[in-house]
Phi, psi and omega in degrees: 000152171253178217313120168293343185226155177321146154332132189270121204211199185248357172276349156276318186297317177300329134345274172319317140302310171292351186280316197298321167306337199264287213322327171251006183248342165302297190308301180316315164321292170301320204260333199253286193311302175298328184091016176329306208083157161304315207261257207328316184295314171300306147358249202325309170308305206282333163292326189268349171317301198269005162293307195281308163333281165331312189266026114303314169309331210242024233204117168270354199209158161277093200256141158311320175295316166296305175285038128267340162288331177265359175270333208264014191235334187247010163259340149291339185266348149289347191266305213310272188344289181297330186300297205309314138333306196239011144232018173234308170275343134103012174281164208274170154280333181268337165291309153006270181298304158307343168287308178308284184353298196287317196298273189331306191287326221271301169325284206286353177289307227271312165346290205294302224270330161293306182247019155077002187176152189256345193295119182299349188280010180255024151279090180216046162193160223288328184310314189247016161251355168285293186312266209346275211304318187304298180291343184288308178315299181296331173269351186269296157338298189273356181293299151359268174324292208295299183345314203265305177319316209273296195243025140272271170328295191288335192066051213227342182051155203269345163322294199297298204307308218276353156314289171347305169307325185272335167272331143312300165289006145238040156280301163321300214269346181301310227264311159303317184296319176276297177241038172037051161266180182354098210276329190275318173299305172336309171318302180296320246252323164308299166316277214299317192283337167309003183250341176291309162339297203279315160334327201273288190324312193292313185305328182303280176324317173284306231284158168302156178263356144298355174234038144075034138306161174287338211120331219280315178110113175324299185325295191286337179300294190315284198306330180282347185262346181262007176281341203275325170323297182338302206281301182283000160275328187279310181306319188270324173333302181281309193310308171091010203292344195243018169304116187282187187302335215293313183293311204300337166280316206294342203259338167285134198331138185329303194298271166352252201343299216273333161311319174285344168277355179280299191314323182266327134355000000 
């Protein structure tokens, strides 16, 4: 197969966020304005995650729609997962969040030790797109958590939180950019803090303005961030901009490919 996820470019971090914002103002959507319930809205999510996954599985190359449609499908299935844990059972946010963590390090020990590496530009068999989507399901879950922690719990409100976050994900990049560390750690590390980001943001925006949200209302938030996906999956669709390197060998002369894969080797 050739690379299963997208270039990491800045139409991925932009994406990535707005998915993480749908991811929580979506779940609320189904479960609290319609009336879904938590458990009936998990139902109804978790059949179409796994329709839509299977046909990501079954996908040889990296088409935008499809994987972005299972990130913007398994980032509501993380919001699900933790809402249900810490209101229908009644467990903590800091066990949560410490539960996630562990489950999430625990993926990436058993990754690294099958397959020696972590790197998202190497997924390019089903074995390590099983790990990927797996740690992805778990930084979205624990982003969740930590979010609700960070400007609920803890009472820091989602302004302050989701600064706090936004400062931390330019701390990464500073530290990349600057003093070059690890491009694959930069990467998890970053993935795990957009999600809390994007979460403080969806609460900001929905939540009542006694519970120091704007107002704006799960419906319009959801619909506007997921029309803004809509629009930048299509765009990249046609643009082809986050196509990886991975097609550009597959399309190069034989002797060529296999130097650069000795080369990255």
């Amino acid at each position: 197969m050739l690379n299963k996820v997208p270039e990491i470019t800045i139409y991925f971090w932009i994406i990535k966020i707005l998915a993480t914002t749908v991811g929580e103002t979506a779940a609320d959507y189904l479960s609290a304005t319609l009336s879904f319930g938590l458990v009936t809205t998990s139902y109804i999510m978790g059949a179409l995650f796994l329709v839509a996954l299977v046909v990501q599985l079954r996908t040889k190359r990296y088409i935008p729609t499809t994987y972005w449609t299972v990130v913007v499908l398994i980032s509501i299935m993380g919001t699900l997962i933790s809402d249900n844990l810490v209101d229908n059972l009644g467990i903590s946010l800091t066990t949560t969040s410490a539960a996630f963590a562990i489950a999430l390090i625990a993926v990436f020990i058993f990754w690294w030790l099958s397959e020696r590496t972590l790197s998202v530009h190497t997924i390019v068999t089903t074995k390590r797109e099983l790990f990927y989507w797996a740690a992805i399901l778990f930084t979205f879950a624990l982003g969740t958590s930590a979010g609700d922690l960070s400007a609920e719990a803890s009472g820091l409100g989602y302004v302050l939180s989701a600064l706090i976050f936004a400062g931390m994900i330019g701390v990464v990049a500073l530290a990349y950019y600057a003093f070059r560390i690890n491009g694959v750690l930069a990467f998890w590390i970053a993935y795990i803090l957009t999600r809390p980001l994007g979460a403080s943001m969806g609460d900001l925006l929905s939540q009542p303005t006694k519970l120091g949200g704007l107002n704006v209302g799960t419906t319009v938030t959801s619909v506007v961030f997921i029309t803004a996906i809509v629009g930048m999956v299509i765009y990249l669709t046609i643009s082809r901009r986050d196509v990886t390197e991975a097609r550009a060998k597959a399309n190069a002369p034989p002797a060529l490919a296999h130097v650069e894969v000795i080369a990255e080797s």
